[in-house]
N, C-alpha and C positions, 0 to 999 in steps of 0.2 A: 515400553512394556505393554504388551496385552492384559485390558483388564476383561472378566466376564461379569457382566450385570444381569441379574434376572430383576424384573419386575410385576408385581403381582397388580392389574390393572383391572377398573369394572371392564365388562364385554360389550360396550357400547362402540354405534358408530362413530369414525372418525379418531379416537385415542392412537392408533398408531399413527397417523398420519400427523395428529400434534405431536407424538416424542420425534417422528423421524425430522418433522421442521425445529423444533428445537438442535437437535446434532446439528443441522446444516447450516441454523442463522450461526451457530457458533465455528463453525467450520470443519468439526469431527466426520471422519468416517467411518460406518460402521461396517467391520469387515465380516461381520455375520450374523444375519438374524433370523430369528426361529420364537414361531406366535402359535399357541392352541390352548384350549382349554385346562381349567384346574380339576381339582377333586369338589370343586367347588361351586355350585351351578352361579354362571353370571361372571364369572370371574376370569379373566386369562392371566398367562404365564410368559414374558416377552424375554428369551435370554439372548445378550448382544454380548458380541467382543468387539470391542473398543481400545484401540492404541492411545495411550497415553500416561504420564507420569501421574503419581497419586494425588498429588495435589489439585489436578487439572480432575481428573477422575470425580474427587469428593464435592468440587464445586458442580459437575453436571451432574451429580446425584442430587447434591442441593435443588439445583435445579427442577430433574425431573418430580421432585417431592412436591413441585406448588402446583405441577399440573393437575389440571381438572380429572377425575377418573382414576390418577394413580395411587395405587392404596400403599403399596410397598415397593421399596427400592434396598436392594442387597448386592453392592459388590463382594461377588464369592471366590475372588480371586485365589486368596490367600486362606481359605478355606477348606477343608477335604471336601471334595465334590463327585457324584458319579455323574462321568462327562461322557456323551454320545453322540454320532455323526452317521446319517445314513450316507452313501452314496454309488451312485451308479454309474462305471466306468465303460463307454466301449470299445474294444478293442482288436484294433488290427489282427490278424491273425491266417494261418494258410494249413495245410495239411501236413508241413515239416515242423513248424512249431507251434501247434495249437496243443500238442501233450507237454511241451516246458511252462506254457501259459497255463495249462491247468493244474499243473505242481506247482507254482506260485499262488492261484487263486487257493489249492489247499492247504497252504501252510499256510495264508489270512484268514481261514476259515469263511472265504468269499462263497457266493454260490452265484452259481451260474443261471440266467434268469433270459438270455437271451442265446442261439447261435445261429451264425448265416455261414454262407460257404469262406465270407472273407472277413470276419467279425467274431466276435463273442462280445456279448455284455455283462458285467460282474457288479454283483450287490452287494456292497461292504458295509459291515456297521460296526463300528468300535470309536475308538477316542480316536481327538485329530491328531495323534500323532502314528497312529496303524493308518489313517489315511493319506498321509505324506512319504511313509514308506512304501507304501503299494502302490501308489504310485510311481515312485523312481523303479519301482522292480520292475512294472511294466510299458514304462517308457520305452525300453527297449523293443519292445514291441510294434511301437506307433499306436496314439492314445486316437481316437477318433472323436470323442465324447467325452465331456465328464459334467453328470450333474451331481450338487452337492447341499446336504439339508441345511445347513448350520448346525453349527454345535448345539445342544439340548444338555440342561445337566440339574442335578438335586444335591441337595447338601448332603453328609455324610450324617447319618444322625450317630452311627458308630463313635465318629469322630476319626476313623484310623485315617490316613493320610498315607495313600497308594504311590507319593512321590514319594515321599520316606520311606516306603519300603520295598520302590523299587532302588533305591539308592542302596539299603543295606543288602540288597541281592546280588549289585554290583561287584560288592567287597568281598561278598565270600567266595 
């Protein structure tokens, strides 16, 4: 299972460089990380998804908790969270289907930020999972490029929990 950790850490040199050696002496990989400041001057915000079972998960939070600099550690997994990914795709493209490529980028509410005679580049920002989809839509295309921010996300202070309710959307 993917878990998401945010960490709230001082802004000093070097902190990232100790959490990312800790994942490695343990042998974790981390499939996404995403670093910028807080609402908090001094402070940054470090959110990682990390593969692993919860057990494995709660002992490297233990962990990152003894490092120097880390102030808080939250796995929000299991949490309502607002989750977000920038990225930017570019993509093959020709004068017979660059208007199906742009009815696809409209239904992502993609915007177009780049075009050449044999290209378009598209700017996507939503959860990773509008970024997996839009992807396979324009695979068909021939993908030329993809950069990708890592996931960013904040806890829900609502509390509602948008997988629950995309589930009850399913039903009806």
């Amino acid at each position: 299972m993917k878990h998401t950790i945010s960490v709230l850490v001082e802004d000093e040199a070097g902190v990232l460089t100790r959490i990312a050696g800790l994942f490695a002496r343990r042998g974790f990989n981390i499939e996404s990380l995403a670093v910028g400041p807080t609402e908090q001057v001094g402070v940054s915000r470090i959110v990682m998804v990390v593969p692993g079972d919860d057990d494995t998960i709660e002992q490297l939070t233990k962990q990152l908790h003894k490092l120097i600099n880390v102030i808080k550690v939250t796995d929000i997994t299991k949490i309502p969270c607002v989750e977000r990914e920038l990225m930017l795709v570019k993509v093959s493209t020709n004068s017979n289907n660059r208007g199906e490529l742009l009815q696809v980028a409209q239904v992502f509410r993609a915007r177009v930020v780049d075009i050449a005679e044999d290209s378009l580049t598209l700017e996507v920002v939503g959860d990773p999972g509008k970024m997996v989809a839009i992807i396979s839509m324009v695979s068909k295309f021939g993908i030329k490029e993809i950069s990708r921010t890592g996931k960013i996300a904040l806890t829900r202070e609502s509390g509602v929990n948008t997988e629950y309710l995309k589930s009850l959307e399913t039903k009806v």
